[in-house]
PLY file of the C-alpha trace (Angstrom):
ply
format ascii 1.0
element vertex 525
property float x
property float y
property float z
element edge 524
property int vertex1
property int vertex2
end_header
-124.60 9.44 230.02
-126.24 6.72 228.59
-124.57 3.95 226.69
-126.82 4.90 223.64
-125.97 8.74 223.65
-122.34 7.63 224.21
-122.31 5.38 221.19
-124.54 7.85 219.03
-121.83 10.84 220.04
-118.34 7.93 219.15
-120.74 8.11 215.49
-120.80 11.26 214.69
-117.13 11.35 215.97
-116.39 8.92 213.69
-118.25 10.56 210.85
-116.76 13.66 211.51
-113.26 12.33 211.49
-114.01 10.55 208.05
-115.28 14.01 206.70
-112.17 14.90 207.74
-109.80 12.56 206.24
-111.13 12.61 202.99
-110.70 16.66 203.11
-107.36 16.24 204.03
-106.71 13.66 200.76
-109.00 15.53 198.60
-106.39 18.56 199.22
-103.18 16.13 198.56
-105.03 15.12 195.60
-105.29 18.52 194.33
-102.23 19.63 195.39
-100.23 16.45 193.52
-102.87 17.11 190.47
-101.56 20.94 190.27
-98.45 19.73 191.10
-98.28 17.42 188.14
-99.66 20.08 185.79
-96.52 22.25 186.46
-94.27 18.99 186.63
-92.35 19.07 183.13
-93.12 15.61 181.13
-90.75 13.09 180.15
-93.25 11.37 177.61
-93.04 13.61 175.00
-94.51 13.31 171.01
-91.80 13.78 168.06
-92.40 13.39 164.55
-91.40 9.91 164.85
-93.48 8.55 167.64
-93.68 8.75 171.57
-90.69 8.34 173.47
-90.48 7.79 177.75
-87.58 9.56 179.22
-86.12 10.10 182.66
-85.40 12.32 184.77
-82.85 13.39 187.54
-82.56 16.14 189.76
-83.03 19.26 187.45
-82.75 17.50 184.02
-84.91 15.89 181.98
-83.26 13.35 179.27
-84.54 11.32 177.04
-81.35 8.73 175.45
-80.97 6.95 172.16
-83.49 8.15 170.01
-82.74 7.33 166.45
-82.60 10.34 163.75
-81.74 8.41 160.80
-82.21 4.74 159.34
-79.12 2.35 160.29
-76.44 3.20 157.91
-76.01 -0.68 157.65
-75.56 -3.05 154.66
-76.55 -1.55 151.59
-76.76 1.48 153.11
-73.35 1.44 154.42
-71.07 4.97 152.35
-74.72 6.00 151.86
-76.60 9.27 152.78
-78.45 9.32 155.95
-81.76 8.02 155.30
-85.38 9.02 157.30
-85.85 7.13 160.61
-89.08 4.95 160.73
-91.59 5.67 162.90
-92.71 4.12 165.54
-96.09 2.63 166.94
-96.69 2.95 171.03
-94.09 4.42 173.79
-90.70 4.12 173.08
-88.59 3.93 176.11
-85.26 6.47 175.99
-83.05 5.38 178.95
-80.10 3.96 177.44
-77.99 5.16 175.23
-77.84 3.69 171.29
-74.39 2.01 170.17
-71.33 4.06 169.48
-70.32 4.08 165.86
-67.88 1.56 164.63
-64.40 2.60 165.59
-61.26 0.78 167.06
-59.15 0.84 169.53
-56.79 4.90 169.72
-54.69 6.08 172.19
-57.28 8.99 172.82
-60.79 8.93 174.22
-63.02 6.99 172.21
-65.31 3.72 172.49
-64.35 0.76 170.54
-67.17 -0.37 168.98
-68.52 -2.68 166.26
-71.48 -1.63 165.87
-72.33 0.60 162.62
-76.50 1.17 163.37
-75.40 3.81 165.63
-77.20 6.88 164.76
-78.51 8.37 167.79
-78.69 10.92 169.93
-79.24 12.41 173.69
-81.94 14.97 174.53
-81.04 16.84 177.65
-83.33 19.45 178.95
-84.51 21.74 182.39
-87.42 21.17 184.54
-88.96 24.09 183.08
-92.08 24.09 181.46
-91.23 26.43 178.92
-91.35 26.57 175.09
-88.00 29.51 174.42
-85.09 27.57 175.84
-82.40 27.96 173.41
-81.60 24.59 171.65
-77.44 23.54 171.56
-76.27 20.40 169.22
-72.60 19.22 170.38
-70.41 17.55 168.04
-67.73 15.67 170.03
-64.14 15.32 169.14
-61.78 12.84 168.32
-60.82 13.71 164.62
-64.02 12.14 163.43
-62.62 8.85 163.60
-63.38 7.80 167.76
-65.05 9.00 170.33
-69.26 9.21 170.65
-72.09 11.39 172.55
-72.43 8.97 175.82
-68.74 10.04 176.88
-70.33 13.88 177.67
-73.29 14.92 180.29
-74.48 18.28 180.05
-76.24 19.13 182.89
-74.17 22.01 184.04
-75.39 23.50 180.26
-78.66 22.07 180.86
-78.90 23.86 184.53
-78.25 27.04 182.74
-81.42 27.13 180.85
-80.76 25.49 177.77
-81.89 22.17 175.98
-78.61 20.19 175.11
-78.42 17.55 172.20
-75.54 15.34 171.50
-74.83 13.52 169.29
-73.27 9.87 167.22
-72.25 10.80 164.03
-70.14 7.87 161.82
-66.29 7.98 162.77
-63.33 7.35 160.56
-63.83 5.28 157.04
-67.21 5.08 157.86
-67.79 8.40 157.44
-65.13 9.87 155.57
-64.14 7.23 153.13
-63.82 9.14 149.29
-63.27 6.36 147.11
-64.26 6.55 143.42
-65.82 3.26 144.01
-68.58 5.14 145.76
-69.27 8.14 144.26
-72.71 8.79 142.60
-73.10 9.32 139.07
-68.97 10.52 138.57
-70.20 13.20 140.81
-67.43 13.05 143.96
-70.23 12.92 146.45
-68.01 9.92 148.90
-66.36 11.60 151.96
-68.80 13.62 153.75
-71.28 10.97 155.49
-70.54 11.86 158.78
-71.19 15.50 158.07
-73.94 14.61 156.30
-75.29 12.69 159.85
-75.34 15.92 161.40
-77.07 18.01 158.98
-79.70 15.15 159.59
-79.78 15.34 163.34
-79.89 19.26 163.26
-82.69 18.95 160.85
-84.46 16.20 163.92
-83.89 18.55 166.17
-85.21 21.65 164.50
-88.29 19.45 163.65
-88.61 18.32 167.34
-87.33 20.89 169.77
-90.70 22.14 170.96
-91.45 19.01 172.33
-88.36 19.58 174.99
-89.23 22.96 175.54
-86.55 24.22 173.34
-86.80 27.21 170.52
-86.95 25.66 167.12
-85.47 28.73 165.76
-82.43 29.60 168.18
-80.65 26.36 167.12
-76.40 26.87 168.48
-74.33 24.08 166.61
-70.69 23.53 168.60
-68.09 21.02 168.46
-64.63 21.01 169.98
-61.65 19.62 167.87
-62.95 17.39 165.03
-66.46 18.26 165.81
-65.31 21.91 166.15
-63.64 21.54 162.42
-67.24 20.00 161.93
-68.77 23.23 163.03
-66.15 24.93 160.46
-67.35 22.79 157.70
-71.21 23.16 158.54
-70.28 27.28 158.53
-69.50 27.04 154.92
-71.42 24.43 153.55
-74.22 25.61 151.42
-76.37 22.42 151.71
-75.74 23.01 155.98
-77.52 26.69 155.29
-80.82 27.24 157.29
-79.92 24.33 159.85
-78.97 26.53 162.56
-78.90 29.87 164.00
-75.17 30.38 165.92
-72.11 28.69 166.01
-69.14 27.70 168.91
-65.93 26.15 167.15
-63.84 25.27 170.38
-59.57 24.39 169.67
-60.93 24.72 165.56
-59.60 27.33 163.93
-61.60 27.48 160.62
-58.23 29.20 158.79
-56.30 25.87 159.56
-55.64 22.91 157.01
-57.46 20.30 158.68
-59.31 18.30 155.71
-57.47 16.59 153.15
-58.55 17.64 149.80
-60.44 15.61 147.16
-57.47 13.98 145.88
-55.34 13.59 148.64
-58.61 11.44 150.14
-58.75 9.36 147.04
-55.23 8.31 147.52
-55.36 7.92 151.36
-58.34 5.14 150.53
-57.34 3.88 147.19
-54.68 2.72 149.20
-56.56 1.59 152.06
-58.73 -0.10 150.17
-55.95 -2.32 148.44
-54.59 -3.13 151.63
-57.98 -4.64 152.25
-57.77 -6.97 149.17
-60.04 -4.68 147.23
-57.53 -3.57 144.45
-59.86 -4.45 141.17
-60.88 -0.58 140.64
-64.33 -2.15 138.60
-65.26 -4.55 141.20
-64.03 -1.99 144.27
-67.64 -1.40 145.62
-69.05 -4.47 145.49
-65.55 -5.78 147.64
-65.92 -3.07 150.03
-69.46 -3.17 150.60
-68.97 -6.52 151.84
-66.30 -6.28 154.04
-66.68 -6.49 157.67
-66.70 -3.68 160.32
-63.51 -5.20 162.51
-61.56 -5.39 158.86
-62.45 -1.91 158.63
-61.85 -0.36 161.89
-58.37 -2.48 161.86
-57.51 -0.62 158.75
-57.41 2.71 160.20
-55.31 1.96 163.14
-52.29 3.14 160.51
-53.82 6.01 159.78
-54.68 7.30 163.16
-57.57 9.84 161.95
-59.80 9.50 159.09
-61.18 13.27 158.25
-63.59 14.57 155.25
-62.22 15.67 152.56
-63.75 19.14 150.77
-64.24 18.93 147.16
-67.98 17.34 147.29
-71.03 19.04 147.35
-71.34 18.64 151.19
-68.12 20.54 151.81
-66.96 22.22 148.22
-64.17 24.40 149.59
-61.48 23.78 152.20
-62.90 25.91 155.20
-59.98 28.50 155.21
-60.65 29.24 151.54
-64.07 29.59 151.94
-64.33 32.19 155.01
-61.44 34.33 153.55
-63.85 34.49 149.95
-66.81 34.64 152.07
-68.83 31.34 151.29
-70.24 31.53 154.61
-73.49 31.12 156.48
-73.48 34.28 158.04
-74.47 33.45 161.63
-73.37 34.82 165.16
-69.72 32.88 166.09
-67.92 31.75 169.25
-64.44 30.52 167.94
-61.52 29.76 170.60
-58.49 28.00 171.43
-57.05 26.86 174.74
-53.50 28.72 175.75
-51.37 25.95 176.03
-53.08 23.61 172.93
-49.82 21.56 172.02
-48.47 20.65 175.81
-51.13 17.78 175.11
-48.60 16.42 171.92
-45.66 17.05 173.69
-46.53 15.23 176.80
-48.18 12.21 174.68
-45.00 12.02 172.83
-43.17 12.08 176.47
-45.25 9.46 177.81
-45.61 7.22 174.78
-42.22 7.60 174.05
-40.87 7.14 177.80
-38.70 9.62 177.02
-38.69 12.89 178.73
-37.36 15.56 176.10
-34.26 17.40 177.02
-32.20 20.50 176.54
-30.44 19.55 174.00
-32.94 18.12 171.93
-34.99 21.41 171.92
-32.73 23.23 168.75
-32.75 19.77 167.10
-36.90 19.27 167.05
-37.24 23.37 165.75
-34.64 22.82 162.98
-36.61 19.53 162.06
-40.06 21.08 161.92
-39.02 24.92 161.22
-35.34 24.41 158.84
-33.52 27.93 158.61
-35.46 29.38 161.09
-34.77 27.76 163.94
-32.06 29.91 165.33
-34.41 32.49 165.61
-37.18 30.74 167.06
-35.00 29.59 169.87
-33.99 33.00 170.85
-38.00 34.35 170.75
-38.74 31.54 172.18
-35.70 30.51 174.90
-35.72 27.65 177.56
-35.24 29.89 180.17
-38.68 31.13 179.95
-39.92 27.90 180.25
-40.26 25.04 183.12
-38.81 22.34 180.64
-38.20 21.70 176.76
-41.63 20.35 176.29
-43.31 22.90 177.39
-41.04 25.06 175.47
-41.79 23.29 172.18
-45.57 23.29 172.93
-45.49 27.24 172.97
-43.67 27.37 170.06
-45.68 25.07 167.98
-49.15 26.63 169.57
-48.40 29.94 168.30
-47.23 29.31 165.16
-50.22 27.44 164.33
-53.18 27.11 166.68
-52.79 31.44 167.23
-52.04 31.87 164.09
-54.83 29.94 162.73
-57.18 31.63 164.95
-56.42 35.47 164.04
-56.57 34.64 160.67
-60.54 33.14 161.08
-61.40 36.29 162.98
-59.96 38.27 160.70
-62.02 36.68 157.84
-65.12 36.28 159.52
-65.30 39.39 161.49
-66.86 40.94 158.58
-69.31 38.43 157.95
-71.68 39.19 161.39
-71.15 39.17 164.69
-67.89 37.31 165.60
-66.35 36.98 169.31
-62.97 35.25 170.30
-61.54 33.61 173.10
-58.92 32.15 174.77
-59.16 29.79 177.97
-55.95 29.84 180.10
-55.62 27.65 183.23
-52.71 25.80 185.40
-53.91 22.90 186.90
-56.55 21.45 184.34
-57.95 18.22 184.93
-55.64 15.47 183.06
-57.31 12.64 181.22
-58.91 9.48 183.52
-57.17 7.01 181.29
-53.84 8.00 180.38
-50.76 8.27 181.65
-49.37 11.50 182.68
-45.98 13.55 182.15
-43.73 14.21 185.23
-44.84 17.82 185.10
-48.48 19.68 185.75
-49.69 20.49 182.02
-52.02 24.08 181.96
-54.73 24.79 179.49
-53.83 21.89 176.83
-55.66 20.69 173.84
-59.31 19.19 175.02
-59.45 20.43 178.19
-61.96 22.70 177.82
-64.29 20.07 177.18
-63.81 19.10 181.37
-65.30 22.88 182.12
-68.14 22.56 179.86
-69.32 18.56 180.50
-69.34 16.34 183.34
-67.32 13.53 181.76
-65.41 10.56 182.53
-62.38 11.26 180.00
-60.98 13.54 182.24
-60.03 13.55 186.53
-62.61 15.34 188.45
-61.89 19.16 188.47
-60.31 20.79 191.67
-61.96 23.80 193.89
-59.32 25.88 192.33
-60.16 26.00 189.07
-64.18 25.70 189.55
-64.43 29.12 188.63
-63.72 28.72 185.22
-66.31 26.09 184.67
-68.88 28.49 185.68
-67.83 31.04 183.97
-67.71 29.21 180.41
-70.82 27.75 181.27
-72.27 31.02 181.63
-70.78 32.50 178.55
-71.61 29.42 176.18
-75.25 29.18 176.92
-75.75 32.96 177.18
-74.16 32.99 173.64
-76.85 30.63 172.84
-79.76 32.39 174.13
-78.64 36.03 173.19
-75.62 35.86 170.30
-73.47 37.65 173.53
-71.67 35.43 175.32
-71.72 37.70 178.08
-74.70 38.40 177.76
-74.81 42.10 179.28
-72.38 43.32 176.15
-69.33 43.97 178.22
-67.41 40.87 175.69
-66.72 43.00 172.67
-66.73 41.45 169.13
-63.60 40.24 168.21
-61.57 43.46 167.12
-57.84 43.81 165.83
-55.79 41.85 167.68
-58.30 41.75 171.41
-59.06 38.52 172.61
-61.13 37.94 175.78
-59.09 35.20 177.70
-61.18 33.06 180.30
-59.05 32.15 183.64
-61.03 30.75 187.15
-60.11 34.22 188.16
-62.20 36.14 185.65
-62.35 37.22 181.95
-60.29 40.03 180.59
-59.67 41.49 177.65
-55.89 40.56 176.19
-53.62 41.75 173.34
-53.61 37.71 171.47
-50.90 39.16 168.96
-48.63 39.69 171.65
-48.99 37.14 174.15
-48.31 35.06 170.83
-46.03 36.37 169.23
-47.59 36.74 166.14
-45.69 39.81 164.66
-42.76 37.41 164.88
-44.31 34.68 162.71
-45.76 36.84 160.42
-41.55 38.18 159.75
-41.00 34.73 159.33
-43.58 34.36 156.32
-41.96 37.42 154.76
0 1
1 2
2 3
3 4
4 5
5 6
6 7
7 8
8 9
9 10
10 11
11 12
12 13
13 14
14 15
15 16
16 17
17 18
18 19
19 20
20 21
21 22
22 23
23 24
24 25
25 26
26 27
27 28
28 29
29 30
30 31
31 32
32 33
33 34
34 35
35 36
36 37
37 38
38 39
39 40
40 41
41 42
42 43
43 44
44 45
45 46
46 47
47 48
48 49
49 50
50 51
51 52
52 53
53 54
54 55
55 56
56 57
57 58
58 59
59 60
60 61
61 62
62 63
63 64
64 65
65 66
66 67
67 68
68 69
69 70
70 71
71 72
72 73
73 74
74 75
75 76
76 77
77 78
78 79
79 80
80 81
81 82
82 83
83 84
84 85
85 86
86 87
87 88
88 89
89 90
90 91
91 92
92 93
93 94
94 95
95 96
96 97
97 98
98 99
99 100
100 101
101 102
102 103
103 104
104 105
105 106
106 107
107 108
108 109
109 110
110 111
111 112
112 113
113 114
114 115
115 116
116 117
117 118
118 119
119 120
120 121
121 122
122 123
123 124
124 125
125 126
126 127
127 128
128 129
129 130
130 131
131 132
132 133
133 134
134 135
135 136
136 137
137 138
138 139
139 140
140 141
141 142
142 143
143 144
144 145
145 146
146 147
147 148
148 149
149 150
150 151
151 152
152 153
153 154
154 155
155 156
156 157
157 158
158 159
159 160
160 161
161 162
162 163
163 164
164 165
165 166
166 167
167 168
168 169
169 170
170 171
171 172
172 173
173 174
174 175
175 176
176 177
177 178
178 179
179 180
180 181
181 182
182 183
183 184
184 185
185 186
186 187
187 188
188 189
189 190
190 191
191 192
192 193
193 194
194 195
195 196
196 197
197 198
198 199
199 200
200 201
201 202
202 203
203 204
204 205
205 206
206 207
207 208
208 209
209 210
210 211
211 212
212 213
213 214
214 215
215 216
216 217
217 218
218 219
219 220
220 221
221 222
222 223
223 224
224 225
225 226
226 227
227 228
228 229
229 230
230 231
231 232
232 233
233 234
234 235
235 236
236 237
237 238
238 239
239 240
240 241
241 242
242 243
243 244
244 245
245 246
246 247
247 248
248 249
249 250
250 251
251 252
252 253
253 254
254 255
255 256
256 257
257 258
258 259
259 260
260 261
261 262
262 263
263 264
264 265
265 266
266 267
267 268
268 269
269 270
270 271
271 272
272 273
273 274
274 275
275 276
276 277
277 278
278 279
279 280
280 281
281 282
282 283
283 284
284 285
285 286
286 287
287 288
288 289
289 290
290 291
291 292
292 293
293 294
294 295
295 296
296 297
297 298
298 299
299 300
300 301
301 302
302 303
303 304
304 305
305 306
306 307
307 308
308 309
309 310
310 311
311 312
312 313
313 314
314 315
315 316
316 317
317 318
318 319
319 320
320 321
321 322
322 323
323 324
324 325
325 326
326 327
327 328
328 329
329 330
330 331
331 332
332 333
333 334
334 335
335 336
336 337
337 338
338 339
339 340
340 341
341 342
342 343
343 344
344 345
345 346
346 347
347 348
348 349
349 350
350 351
351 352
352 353
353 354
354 355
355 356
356 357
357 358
358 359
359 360
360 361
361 362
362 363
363 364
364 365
365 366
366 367
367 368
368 369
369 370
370 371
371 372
372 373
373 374
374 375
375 376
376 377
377 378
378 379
379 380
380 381
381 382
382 383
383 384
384 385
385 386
386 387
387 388
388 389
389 390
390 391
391 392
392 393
393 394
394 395
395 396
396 397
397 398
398 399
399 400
400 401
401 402
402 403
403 404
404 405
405 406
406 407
407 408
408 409
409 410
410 411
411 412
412 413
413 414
414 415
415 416
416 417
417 418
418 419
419 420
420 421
421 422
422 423
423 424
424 425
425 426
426 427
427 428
428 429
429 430
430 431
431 432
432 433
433 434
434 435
435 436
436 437
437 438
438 439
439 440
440 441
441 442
442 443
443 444
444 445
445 446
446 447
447 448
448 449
449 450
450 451
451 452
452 453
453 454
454 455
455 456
456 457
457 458
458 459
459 460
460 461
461 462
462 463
463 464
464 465
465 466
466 467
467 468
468 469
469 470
470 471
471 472
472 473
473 474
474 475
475 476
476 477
477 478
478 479
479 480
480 481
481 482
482 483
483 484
484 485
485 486
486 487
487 488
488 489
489 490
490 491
491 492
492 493
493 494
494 495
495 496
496 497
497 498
498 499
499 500
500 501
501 502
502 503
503 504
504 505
505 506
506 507
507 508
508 509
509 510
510 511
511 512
512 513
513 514
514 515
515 516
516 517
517 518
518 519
519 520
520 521
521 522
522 523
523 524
């Protein structure tokens, strides 16, 4: 072969190759083209402006994007005002600034900061437009605590888009002086609620843009936020701003908001202690006080709560569902079994005391008078591993129970209503506090470690894994269908039934009687 036919075959070898090669990237080209047209975005267009999110494994989030103007200077005790828009990309990676609060012996995030109204959009790789849309309210008796301290992903991985949310905590929010009421109308005490009626109304505006439903909006909260939930159910200015409803360890029967008067009082008061005692120049004084003065001040009070009386929140909650001033929506409403083994421990541990035998008759006489005697013989030690865990069942049924058949019984009426109960030994016990001597079971807040992955609590064991996926399951299927079961095998709450959630399963119990309620109600007659 001759050197010319070998060089013009190594050519056409050459050419052939190169035809080749660019095939071969032509085809990854279209394959990472159709790729990326399946590939959910995380640049998405609000009403606001363009925001650049991030995403990991199978979420999508998109972090500190504002939903109200800074509630600062003169709009400090003010309504939440509109956001301002923005011009370009907006880049939602990091979380915005807690609200102000201080320091608690419970989870929350000290913080000085009062532009802090934010919140976290969490949402599937799924290109989809129906996902049902859930807004969490986080607890900490609306005076600590803020929306960076809970992931949902586990939610999230279930199909639904997950919002959480900063609200204003403590006097921030809930501070009813005269001083700042509008017009001798008693519009103080409500801001923080008022904060979420504005980030619901964001998110209904918005949730296309994540893939969400706009019009299959769930609203849940677990303690103060659950009492939030309460307070959105009956507010008339909260109507139209969602579609369902979860109120987790928040009875909406229980006294939980001081009324108009006792909040007057509580921050009269406080607001003398802060050197604001001229009633005529109150305003002005406590408009210009600073945020660590403020946060300081409630360290005596522990929590700061709204107050009903306004137009945000005109009736106490457990008036309102039992004359039914409600916004008759599909409602999730539970408590945990063992809700007050989380006081009695604290006590324990704060205390370092470790409650004894003799102590037990003593502590029910204090709280219960006259009836003690027969408390202690419904109620005995001998059914119990120690006195504190004694007390805690005693002080659980007579109020968190008893709270909670009365708000079934009053809402049951009003549209479809289910109740629960989540039972557990072993829960996971808080990262940052000291614990008891002895295992506590399904106590106040733990829920919240089934439903979020969240530093607040230790990681959660094999053991009790179970139940995490099963209230996973329930809450978002609750979300998508109004059936927390979503096959109709959870009944609506009926007489005195009660679905109770355990790793090993759900089941169907008789509440009254695990409780004890016939007894209490003997003790009201």
């Amino acid at each position: 072969m001759s050197a010319k036919t070998r060089t013009t075959r190594f050519a056409v070898g050459l050419a052939a190759l190169g035809l080749a090669t660019a095939s071969i990237a032509s085809g990854f080209a279209a394959a990472n083209a159709e790729g990326d047209r399946h590939r959910p975005p995380t640049r998405v267009d609000t009403s606001l402006g363009t925001l650049q999110g991030s995403a990991e494994g199978a979420v999508r989030s998109w972090l500190g994007v504002p939903y109200a103007a800074p509630p600062v200077d003169e709009l400090r005790w003010e309504s939440p005002q509109p956001a301002e828009a923005w011009k370009g990309v907006r880049e939602a990676t990091e979380f915005g600034s807690a609200c102000a609060q201080g320091e608690a012996p419970m989870p929350g995030v000290p913080s000085e900061e009062e532009d802090c109204l934010y919140l976290n959009v969490y949402a599937p790789n799924e290109n989809r437009g129906d996902l049902p849309v859930m807004v969490w309210f986080h607890g900490g008796g609306n005076s600590y605590g803020a929306a960076e301290q809970y992931d949902p992903s586990r939610l999230v991985e279930e199909g639904a888009v997950v919002v959480t949310v900063n609200y204003r905590q403590g006097l921030f929010a809930n501070m009813a002086h005269p001083a700042l009421d509008e017009g001798g109308a008693t519009t103080s005490g409500n801001w923080g609620l008022e904060d979420q009626q504005a980030a619901m109304a964001w998110v209904r505006e918005n949730a296309e843009a994540f893939g969400g439903d706009e019009s299959n909006l769930t609203i849940f909260g677990e303690s103060g936020g659950g009492y939030d939930v309460c307070a959105h159910l009956t507010s008339p200015s909260s109507a139209g701003l969602f579609d369902k409803a979860i109120m987790q360890s928040a009875p909406c029967a229980s006294t939980w908001a001081p009324t108009r008067i006792e909040g007057q009082d509580r921050d009269i008061a406080v607001a003398e202690q802060l050197g604001c005692t001229d009633r005529d120049e109150a305003e002005a004084c406590l408009r210009a006080l600073d945020t660590t003065a403020i946060n300081e001040s409630i360290l005596g009070l522990y929590e700061v709560q709204p107050v009903d009386g306004g137009p945000v929140m005109p009736l106490a909650t457990a008036e309102a569902i039992e004359t039914g001033h409600v916004n008759e929506v599909p409602i999730l409403v539970g408590i945990n079994r063992d809700e007050q083994q989380l006081m009695t421990a604290g006590i324990e541990v704060l205390t370092g005391h470790e409650m004894t035998a003799e102590e037990y008759l003593p502590a029910l006489e204090a709280e219960f008078g006259d009836a003690a005697a027969a408390i202690e013989a419904r109620y005995p030690l001998s059914d119990y591993e120690n006195p504190a865990k004694a007390l805690a069942a005693v002080q659980t049924d007579a109020v968190w129970a008893a709270d909670l058949a009365a708000t079934v019984d009053a809402l049951g009426d009003r549209g479809p209503t289910f109740a629960y109960e989540m039972s557990v030994s072993g829960a996971p016990y808080f990262s940052f506090f000291e614990a008891p001597d002895w295992e506590l079971d399904a106590f106040h807040m733990a829920d919240v470690a089934f439903l979020f992955d969240t530093t607040i609590f230790e990681e959660r064991s094999p053991e009790v894994e179970p139940l995490a996926d099963l209230m996973t399951d329930a809450w978002t299927d609750f979300a998508r269908t109004g059936d927390p079961d979503g096959r109709g095998r959870w009944a609506e709450a009926e007489g005195d039934l009660v679905r109770q959630l355990t790793p090993e399963g759900a089941r169907t119990v008789d509440f009254a009687e695990g409780h004890h309620l016939e007894f209490w109600s003997s003790l009201e007659g």
